[in-house]
C-alpha positions as CSV (number, residue, x, y, z in Angstrom):
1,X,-129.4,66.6,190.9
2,X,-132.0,67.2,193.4
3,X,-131.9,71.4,192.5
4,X,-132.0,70.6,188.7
5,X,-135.0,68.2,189.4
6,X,-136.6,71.0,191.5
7,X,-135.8,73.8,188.8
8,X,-137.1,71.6,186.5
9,X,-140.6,71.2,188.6
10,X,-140.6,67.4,188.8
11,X,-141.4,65.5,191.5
12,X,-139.2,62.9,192.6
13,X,-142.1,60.0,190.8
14,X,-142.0,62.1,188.1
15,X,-138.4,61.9,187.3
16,X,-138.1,57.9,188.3
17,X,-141.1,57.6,185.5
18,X,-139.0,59.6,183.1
19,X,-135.7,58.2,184.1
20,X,-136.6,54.3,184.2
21,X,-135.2,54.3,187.7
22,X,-137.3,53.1,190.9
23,X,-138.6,55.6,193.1
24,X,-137.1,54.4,196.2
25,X,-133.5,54.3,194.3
26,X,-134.2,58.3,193.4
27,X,-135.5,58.5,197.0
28,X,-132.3,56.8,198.3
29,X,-130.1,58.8,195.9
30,X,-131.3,62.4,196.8
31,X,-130.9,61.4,200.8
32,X,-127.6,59.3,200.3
33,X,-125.6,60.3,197.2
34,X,-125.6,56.6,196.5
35,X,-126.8,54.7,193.3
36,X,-125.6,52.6,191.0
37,X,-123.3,54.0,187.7
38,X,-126.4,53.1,185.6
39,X,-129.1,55.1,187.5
40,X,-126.9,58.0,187.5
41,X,-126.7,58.4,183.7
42,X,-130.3,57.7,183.4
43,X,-131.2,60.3,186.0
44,X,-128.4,63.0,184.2
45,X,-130.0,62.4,181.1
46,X,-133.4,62.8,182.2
47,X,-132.7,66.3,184.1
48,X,-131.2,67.0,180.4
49,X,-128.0,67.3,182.3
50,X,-125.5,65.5,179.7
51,X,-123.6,67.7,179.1
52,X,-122.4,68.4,182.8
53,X,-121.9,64.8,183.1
54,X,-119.9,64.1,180.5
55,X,-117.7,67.0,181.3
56,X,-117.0,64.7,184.2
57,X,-115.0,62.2,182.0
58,X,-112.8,64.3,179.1
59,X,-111.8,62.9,176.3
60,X,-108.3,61.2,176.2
61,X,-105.7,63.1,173.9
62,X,-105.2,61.8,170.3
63,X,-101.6,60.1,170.0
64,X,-100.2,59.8,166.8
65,X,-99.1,56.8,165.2
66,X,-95.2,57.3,166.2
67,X,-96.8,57.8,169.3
68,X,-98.3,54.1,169.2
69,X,-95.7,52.5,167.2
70,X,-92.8,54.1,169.2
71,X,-94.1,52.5,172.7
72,X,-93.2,48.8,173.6
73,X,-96.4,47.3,174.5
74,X,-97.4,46.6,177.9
75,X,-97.4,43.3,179.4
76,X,-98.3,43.7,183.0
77,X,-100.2,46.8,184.9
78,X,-97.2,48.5,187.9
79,X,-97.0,47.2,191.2
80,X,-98.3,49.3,193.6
């Protein structure tokens, strides 16, 4: 995200203004990779980058209604 903010030409108190994210959580995120779920959206969206992110989570397939109706439902997750 860093190289989209620096294509972008935004400087890193730019983006937090633009993304509603703290400077020193950018800051932190550009050095550490770390942040929460929240600030990461918010910063994607601000770089205008949704459409990489959501790539990141496809869609589930559509299942039919045999498909639903044919399947016992589940009580319990597996053991592991």
């Amino acid at each position: 995200m860093k190289r989209r903010r620096l294509d972008l030409d935004l400087t890193q108190r730019e983006l937090a203004a633009r993304s509603g994210v703290s400077y020193g959580s950018l800051r932190l995120f550009e050095e550490t990779g770390k942040a929460s779920f929240e600030a990461v959206v918010k910063i994607a969206f601000a770089l205008e980058a949704e459409a990489e992110f959501e790539a990141l989570f496809p869609p589930r397939p559509v299942k039919t209604l045999d498909d639903v109706v044919g399947r016992p439902v589940r009580q319990r997750a597996r053991r592991k």
